[in-house]
C-alpha positions in Angstrom: -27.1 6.0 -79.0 -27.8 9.2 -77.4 -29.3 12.3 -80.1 -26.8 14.5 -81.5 -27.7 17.8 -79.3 -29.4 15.8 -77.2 -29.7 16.8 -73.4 -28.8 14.3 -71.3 -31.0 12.4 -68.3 -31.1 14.1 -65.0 -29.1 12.1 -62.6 -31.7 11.6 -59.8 -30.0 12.8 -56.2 -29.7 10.8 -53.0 -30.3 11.9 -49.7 -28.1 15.4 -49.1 -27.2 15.9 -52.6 -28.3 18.5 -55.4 -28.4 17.8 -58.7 -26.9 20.6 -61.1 -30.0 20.5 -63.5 -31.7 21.7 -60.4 -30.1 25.0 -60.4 -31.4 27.9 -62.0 -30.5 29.6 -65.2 -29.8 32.6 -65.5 -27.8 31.4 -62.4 -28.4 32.1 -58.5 -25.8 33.7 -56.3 -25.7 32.8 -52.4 -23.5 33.1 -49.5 -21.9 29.9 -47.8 -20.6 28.9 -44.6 -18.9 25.6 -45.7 -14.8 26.0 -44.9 -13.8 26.5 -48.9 -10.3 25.7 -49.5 -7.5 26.2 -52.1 -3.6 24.3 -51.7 -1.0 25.0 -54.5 2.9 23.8 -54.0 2.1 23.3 -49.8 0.7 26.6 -49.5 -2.4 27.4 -48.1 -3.7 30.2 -51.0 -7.5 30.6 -49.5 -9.5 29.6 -46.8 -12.4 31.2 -45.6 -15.9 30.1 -44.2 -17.6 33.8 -45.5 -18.1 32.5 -49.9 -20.2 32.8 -51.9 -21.2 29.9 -54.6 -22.5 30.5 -57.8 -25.2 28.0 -59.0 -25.9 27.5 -62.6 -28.0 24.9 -64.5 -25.6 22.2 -65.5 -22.5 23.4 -63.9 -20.7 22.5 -60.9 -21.1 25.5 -58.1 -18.3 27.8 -58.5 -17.4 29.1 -55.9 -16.0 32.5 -54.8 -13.5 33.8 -51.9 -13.2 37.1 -50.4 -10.3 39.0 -50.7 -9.2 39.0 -47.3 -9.6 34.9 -46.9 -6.8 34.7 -49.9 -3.7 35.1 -49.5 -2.7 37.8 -52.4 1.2 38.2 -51.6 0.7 34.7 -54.4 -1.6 36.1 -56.8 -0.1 38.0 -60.3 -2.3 39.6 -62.7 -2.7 38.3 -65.8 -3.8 40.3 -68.9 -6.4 37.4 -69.7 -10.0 38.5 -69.4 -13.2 36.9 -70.0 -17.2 37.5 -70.6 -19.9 36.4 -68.8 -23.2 36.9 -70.2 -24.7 36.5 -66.2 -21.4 38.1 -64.3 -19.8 40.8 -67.1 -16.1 40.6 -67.8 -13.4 38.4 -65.3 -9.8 39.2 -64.7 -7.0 36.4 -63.9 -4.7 36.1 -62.1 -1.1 33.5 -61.8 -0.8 32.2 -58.4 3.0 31.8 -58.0 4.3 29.6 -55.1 8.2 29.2 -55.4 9.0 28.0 -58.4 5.2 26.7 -59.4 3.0 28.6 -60.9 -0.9 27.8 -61.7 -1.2 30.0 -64.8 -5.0 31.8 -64.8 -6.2 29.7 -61.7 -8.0 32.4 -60.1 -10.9 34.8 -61.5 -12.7 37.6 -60.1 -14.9 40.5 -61.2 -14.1 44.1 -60.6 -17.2 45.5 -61.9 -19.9 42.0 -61.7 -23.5 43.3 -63.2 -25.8 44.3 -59.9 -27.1 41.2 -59.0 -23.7 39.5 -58.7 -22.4 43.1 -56.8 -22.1 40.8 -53.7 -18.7 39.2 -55.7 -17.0 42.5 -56.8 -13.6 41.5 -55.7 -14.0 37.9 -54.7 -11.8 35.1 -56.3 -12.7 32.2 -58.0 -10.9 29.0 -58.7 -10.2 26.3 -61.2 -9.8 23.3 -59.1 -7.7 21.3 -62.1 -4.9 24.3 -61.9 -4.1 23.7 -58.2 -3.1 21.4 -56.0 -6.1 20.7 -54.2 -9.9 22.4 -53.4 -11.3 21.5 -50.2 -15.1 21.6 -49.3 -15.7 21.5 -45.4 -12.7 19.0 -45.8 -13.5 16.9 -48.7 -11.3 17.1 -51.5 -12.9 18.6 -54.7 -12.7 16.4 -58.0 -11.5 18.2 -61.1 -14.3 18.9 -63.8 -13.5 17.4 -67.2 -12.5 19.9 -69.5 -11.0 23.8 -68.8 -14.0 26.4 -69.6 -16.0 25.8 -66.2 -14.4 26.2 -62.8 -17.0 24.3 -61.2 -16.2 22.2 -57.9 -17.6 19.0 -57.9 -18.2 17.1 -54.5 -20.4 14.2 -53.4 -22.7 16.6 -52.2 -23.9 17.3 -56.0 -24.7 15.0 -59.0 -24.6 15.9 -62.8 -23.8 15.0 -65.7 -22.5 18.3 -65.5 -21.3 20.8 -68.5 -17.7 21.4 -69.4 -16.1 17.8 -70.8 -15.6 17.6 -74.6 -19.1 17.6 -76.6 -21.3 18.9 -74.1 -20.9 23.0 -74.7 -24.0 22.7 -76.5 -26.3 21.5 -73.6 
């Protein structure tokens, strides 16, 4: 029986995956050319090939949109807003698609410390509020629990942060 507190094992990666406890902490910031993408109700709400992911011990990669790759005609502001101790304060937005709305689904930082100043503007999103996240075309499974917005593919091995019981790790 695991420790209580205890940090669990390292899943060891295969060939072309990472492994979350890999990443760095505080976390790194890098651009991507994988095709991200984000489906609500039928409706393509972003696509781009231009991200950025955000790579953080124990976490999924989140990962980040720019503004002109999204289609903002589905986005509402939200007065929810969060802190960051790496990023600063988030902003959320609704994304509304006909009749469906994905409540807080999107994030993004208007004023990101400097060295995430590459994101100011860029959205984020919670793969478990939409429909469906695509990386270069493979669908994105949904992270247990609601704090991270992390994007897990096969490309990336955990145990990763987030479900019930592991906000301590």
């Amino acid at each position: 029986m695991p420790r209580p507190f205890a940090r669990p094992e390292r899943i060891e990666p295969g060939p072309g995956q990472e492994s979350v406890w890999d990443y760095p902490r505080p976390p790194r910031l890098e651009p991507t050319a994988q095709r991200l993408q984000v489906v609500l109700a039928g409706a393509t709400v972003a696509d781009t090939v231009r991200g950025f992911r955000v790579c953080e011990t124990s976490q999924p990669p989140a990962y980040y949109f720019p503004p002109d790759d999204v289609d903002r005609s589905l986005l509402v502001p939200t007065p929810t807003r969060t802190f960051c101790e790496w990023k600063g304060t988030a902003r959320y937005w609704t994304i509304a698609v006909g009749d469906r709305l994905a409540v807080d689904a999107a994030w993004s930082y208007d004023e990101p410390v400097p060295a995430f100043a590459p994101i100011t503007g860029h959205l984020a999103f919670y793969p478990g509020r939409v429909d469906a996240c695509f990386v270069d075309g493979e669908p994105v499974q949904r992270m247990e629990g609601d704090f991270y917005g992390g994007w897990i593919t096969s490309a990336i091995v955990g145990p990763f942060k987030g479900a019930p019981g592991t906000l301590h790790w």
